[in-house]
C-alpha positions as CSV (number, residue, x, y, z in Angstrom):
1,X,1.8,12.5,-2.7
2,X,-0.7,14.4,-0.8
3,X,-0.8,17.6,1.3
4,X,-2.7,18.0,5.2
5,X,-2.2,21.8,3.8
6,X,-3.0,21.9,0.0
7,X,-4.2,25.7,0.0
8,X,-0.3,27.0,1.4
9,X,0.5,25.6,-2.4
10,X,-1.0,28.9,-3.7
11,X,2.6,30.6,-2.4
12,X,4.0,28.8,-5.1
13,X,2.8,31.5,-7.1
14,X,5.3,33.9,-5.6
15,X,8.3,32.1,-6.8
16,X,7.7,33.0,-10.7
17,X,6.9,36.4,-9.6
18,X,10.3,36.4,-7.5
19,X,11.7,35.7,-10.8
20,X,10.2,38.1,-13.4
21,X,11.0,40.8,-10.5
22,X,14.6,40.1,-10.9
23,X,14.7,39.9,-14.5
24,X,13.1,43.5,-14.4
25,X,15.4,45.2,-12.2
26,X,18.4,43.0,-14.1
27,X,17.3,45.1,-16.8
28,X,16.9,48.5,-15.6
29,X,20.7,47.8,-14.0
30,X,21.9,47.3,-17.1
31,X,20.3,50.0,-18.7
32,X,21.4,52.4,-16.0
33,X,25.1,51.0,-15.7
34,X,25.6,51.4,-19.5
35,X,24.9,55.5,-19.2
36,X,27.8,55.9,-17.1
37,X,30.4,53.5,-18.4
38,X,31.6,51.3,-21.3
39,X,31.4,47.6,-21.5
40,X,34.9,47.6,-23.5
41,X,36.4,49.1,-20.0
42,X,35.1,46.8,-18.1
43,X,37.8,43.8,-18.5
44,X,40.4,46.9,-17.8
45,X,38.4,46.5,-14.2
46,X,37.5,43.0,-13.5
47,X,40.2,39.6,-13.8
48,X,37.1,38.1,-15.0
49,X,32.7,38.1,-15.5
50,X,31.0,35.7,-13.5
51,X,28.3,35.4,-16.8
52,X,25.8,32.8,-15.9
53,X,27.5,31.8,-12.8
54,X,26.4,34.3,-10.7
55,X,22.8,32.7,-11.1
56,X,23.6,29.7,-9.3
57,X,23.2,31.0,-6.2
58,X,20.0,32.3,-7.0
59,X,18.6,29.3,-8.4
60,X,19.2,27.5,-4.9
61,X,17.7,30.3,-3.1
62,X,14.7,29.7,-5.2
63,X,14.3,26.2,-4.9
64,X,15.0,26.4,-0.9
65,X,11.9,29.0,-1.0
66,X,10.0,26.3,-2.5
67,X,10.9,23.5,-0.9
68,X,10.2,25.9,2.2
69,X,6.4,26.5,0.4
70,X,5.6,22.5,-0.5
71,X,6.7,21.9,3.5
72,X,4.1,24.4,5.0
73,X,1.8,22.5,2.8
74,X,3.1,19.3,4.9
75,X,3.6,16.7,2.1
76,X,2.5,13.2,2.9
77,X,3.8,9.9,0.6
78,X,2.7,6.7,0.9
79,X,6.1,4.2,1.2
80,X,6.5,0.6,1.6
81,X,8.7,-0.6,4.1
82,X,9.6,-4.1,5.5
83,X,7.8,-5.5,8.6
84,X,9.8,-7.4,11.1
85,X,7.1,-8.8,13.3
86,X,3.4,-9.2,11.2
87,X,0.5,-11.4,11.6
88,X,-0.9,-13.1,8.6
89,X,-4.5,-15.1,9.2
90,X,-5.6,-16.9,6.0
91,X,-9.7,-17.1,6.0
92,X,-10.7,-20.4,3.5
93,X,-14.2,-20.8,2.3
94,X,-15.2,-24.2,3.7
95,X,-18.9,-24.1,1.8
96,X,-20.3,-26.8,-0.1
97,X,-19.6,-24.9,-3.2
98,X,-16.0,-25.0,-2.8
99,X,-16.6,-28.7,-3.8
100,X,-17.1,-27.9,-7.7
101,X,-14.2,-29.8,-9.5
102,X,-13.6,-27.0,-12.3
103,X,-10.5,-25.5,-10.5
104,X,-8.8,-29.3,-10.5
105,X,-9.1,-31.3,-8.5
106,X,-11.7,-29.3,-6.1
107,X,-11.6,-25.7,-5.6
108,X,-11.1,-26.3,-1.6
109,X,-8.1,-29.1,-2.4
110,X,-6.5,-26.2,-5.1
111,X,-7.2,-23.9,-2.4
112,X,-5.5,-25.7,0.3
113,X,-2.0,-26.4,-2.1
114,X,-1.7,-22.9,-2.6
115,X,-1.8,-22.0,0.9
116,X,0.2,-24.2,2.0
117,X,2.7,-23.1,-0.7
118,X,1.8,-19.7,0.7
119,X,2.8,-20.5,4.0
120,X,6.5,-22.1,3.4
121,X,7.1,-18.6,1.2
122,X,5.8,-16.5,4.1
123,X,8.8,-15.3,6.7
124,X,9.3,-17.8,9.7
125,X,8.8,-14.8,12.5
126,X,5.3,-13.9,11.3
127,X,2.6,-15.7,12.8
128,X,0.1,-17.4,11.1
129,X,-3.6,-18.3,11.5
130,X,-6.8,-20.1,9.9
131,X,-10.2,-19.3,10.2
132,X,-12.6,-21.0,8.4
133,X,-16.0,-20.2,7.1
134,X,-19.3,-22.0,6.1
135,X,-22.5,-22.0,7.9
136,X,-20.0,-20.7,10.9
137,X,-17.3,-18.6,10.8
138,X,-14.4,-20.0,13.1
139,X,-11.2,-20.6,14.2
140,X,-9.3,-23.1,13.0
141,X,-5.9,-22.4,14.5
142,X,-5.1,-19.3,16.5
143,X,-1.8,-16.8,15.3
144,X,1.2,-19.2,15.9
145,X,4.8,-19.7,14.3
146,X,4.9,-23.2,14.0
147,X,4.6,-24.1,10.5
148,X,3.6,-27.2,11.0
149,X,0.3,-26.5,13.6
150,X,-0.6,-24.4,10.2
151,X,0.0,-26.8,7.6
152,X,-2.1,-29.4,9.8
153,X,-4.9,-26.9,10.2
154,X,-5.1,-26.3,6.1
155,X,-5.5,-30.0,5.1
156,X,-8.0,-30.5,7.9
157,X,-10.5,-28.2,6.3
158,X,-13.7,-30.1,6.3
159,X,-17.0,-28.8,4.0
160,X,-20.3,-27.8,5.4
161,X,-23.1,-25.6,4.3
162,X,-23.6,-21.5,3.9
163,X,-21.1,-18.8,3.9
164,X,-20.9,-16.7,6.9
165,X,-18.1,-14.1,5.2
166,X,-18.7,-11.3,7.2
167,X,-18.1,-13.5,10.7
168,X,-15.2,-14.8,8.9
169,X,-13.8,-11.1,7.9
170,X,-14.9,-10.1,11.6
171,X,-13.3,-12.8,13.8
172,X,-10.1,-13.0,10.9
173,X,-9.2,-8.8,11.6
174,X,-9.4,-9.1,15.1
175,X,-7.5,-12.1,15.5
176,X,-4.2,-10.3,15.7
177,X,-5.4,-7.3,18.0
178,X,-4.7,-9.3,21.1
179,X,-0.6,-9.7,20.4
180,X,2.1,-7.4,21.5
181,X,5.6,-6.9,20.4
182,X,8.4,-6.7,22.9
183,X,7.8,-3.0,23.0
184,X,4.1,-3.3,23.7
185,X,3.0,-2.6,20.4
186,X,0.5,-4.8,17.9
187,X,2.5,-6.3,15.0
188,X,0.8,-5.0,11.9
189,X,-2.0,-7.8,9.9
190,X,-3.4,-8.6,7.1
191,X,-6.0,-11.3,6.0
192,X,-6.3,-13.6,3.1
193,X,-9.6,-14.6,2.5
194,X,-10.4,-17.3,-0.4
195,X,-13.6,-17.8,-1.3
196,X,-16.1,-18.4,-4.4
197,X,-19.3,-16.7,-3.4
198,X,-21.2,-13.7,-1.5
199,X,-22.6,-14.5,1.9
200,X,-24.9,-16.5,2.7
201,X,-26.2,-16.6,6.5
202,X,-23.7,-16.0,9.1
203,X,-24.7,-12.8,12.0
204,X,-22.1,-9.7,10.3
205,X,-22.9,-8.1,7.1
206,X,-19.8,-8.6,5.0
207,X,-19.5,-4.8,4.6
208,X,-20.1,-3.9,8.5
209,X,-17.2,-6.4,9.0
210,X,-15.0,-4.5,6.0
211,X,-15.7,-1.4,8.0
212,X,-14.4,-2.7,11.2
213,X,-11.1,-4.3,9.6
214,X,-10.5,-0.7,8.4
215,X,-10.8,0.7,11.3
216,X,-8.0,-1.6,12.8
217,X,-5.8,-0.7,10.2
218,X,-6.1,-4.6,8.7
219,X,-6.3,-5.0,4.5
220,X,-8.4,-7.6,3.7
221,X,-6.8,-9.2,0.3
222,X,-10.2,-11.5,-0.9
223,X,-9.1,-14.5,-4.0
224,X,-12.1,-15.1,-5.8
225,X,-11.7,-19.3,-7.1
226,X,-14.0,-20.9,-10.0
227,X,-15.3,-20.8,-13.3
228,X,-18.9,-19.8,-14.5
229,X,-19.1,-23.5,-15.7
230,X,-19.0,-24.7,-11.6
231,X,-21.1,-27.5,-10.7
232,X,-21.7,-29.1,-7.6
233,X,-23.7,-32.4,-7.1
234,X,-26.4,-33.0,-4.4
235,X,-27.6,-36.7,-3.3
236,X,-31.7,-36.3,-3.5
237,X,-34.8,-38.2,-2.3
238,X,-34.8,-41.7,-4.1
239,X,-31.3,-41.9,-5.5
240,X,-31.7,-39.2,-7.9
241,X,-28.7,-36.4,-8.0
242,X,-29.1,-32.9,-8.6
243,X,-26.8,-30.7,-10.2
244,X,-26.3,-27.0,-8.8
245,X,-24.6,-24.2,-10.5
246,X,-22.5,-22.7,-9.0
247,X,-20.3,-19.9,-10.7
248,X,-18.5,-17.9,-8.7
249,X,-19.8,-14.4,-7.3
250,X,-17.5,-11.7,-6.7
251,X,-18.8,-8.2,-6.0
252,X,-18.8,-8.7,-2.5
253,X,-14.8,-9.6,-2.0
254,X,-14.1,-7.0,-4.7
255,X,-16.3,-4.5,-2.6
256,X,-14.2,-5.5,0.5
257,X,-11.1,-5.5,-0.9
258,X,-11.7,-2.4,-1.9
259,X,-12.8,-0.5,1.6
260,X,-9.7,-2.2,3.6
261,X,-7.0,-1.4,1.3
262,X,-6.1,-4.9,0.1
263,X,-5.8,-6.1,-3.3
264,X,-8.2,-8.4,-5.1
265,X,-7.7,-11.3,-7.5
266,X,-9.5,-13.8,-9.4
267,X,-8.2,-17.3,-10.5
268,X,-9.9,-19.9,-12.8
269,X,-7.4,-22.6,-12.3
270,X,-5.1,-24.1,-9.7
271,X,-2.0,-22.7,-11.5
272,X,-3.9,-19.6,-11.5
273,X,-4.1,-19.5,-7.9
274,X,-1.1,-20.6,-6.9
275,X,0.5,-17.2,-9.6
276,X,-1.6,-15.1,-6.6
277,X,-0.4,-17.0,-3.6
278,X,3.5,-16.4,-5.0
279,X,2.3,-12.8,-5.1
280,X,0.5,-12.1,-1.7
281,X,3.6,-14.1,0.2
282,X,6.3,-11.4,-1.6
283,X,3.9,-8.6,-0.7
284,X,3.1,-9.7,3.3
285,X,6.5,-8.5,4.2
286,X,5.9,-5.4,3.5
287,X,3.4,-2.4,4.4
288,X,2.2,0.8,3.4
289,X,3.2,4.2,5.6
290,X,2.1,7.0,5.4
291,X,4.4,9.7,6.2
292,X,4.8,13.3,6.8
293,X,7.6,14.8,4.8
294,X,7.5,18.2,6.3
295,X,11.3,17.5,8.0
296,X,12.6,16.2,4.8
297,X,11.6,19.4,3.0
298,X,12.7,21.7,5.7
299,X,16.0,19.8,6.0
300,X,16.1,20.5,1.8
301,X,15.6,24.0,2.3
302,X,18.0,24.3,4.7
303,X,20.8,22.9,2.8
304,X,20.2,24.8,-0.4
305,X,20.4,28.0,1.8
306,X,23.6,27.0,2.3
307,X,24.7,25.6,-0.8
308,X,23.3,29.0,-2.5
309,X,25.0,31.2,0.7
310,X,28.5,29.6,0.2
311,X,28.7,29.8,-3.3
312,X,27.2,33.5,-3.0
313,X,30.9,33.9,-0.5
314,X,32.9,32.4,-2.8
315,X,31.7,34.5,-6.1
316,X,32.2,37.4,-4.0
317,X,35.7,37.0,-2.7
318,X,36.9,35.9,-6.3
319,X,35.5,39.0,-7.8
320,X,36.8,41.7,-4.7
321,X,39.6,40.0,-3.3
């Protein structure tokens, strides 16, 4: 929980001194009411002693104060709640790297089964998309319901060279911008990039891009695929073939990840991968508010002021009827 007010929580401090107040004059009540009578008379005068009842009422006046206090400070909490409409645009790594065979049987082929495991898990009125990314960030099918246009796009992924991440983060937040809900709204988005590596080419810094997806309100979740034993093979000059390591690099998803508000993830394997695509699809139908709970606290307040009144009316007709 946070506050938009933290400093009004200083008032707090009143409450305890409420409290040792009352004990004090408690005391000096007692001491006074005991020089001018006996407590043996005083069953002779009352049907009964309220003892520790009579405090109830003052223990709800107390915590309506501070509920009073904690809402002038105006609480905010984040919440999940379900989304009925959403956008979901899945951003796969089409780079020559994703070639390497040590997420079985490629990482682009493990990549594509767990999407499209992804997408059958993900709620039939959210629309989907695919952008994909090498030298070129594009788009490879725009936000559309049909599971079927998706599944197509997935397995159509072709390789090429480079890894234009920030283009692909740029065109993949804005992608859901241009939709409305019935009542004019944009349905909330998120984006799943998968990917091995940092950038390499493309026209957006991956960070400007992470900046911009922010500032829509879009989380960027980033899976990181591959081993540090990844190898790719190149076809060279007279028949010869180079090998290329390539392990997979992931400060720069983490460091997105981490600026929009998504969640980051890192899979070796293709069971691996497909644990974090099980994940992300239960998690899409939800999103994070963030709420005022000023009202809640006032409505609090309010009803322990009544709780402690009514009591307070009923403790006083029982003992003078």
């Amino acid at each position: 929980m946070t506050f938009a007010r933290p400093l009004a929580l200083l008032v707090l401090v009143a409450v305890p001194l409420l409290v040792a107040g009352w004990l004090w004059l408690e005391r000096r009540r007692r001491a006074g009411a005991a020089r001018f009578t006996s407590p043996s008379l005083l069953p002779n005068l009352l049907e009964a002693l309220p003892g520790r009842r009579r405090l109830i009422p003052q223990a709800f006046f107390l915590l309506a104060l501070t509920a009073l206090i904690v809402g002038m400070a105006r609480p905010h909490a984040h919440i999940t709640v379900p989304r009925h409409e959403a956008t979901v645009v899945l951003a796969i790594d089409v780079s020559r790297s994703m070639s390497a065979t040590d997420v079985k049987p490629s990482r682009l082929l493990a990549a594509e089964d767990a999407a499209n495991a992804f997408v059958d898990r993900v709620p039939h009125r959210y629309k989907l998309a695919v952008v994909a990314f090498a030298t070129h960030a594009f788009v490879a099918l725009p936000p559309t319901s049909d599971r079927a246009l998706v599944h197509t796009a997935i397995d159509d992924l072709r390789f090429g060279e480079g890894t234009a991440l920030g283009d692909a983060v740029s065109i993949a937040a804005t992608l859901g911008q241009r939709l409305r809900n019935q009542d004019g709204t944009v349905p909330p988005e998120s984006v799943l990039v998968i990917s091995d590596g940092a950038r390499q080419g493309g026209k957006t810094p991956p960070l400007t891009a992470a900046a911009r997806a922010k500032a829509l309100g879009v989380p960027i979740s980033a899976v990181v695929v591959g081993t540090a034993g990844g190898v790719v093979k190149a076809k060279l000059f007279g028949g010869f073939t180079e090998r290329i390591q390539v392990p997979p690099s992931p400060s720069t998803l983490q460091q997105i990840a981490h600026t929009t508000g998504g969640e980051y993830f890192e899979a070796a394997s293709a069971a691996q991968l497909a644990a974090v695509y099980r994940h992300l699809a239960t998690r899409v139908g939800h999103t994070s508010e963030n709420r005022e709970l000023t009202d809640a606290f006032a409505a609090g307040a309010i009803a322990l002021l009544l709780a402690g009144g009514g009591l307070s009316l009923l403790w006083f007709r029982r003992v003078l009827p």
